[in-house]
Steps between C-alpha positions, in 0.01 A plus 500: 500500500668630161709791471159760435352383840762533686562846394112643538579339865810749519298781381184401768785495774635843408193679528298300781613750799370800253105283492241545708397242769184408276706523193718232664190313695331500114836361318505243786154387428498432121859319572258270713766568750267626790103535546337847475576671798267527765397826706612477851178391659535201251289617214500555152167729551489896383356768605223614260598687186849401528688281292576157616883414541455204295353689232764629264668134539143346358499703226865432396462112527160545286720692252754274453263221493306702234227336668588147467510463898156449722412716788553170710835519381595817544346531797685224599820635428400829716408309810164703451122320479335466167226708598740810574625473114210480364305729662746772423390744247769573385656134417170440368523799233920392480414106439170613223802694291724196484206210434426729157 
């Protein structure tokens, strides 16, 4: 690690009791330190009309990717099926912004 690194990781230490759990579960995530947490019966399914935990963490790997990565791949990375990704709406509308 240089100097920079180790000083962000300072910074993340300092404020990680002030984040929310997801905050924290999301950070974990795109470290590729855990797998998208699962509900307690196991799941990674959502009630309908509500956003899916592993959204927001999706859309931030597609944005840093700008686009480069595959839905396999992200998916992948989320712990999530293919299907779930794509079938979102609104990844689909999120991943059509950064293919143009």
């Amino acid at each position: 690690m240089n100097q920079h690194e180790i000083e962000q990781v300072r910074k993340l230490l300092k404020v990680w009791p002030k984040l929310s759990r997801r905050e924290r579960d999301g950070i974990l995530v795109l470290a590729g330190v855990i797998a998208l947490p699962r509900d307690r019966h196991g799941s990674h399914r959502t009630p309908h009309g509500a956003t899916p935990d592993w959204l927001p963490v999706a859309l931030n790997i597609l944005k840093d990717s700008t686009g480069q990565l595959s839905d396999r791949e992200i998916s992948k990375k989320l712990g999530i099926s293919n299907s779930s990704l794509s079938r979102n709406e609104t990844y689909r509308r999120a991943k059509r912004t950064y293919a143009t």
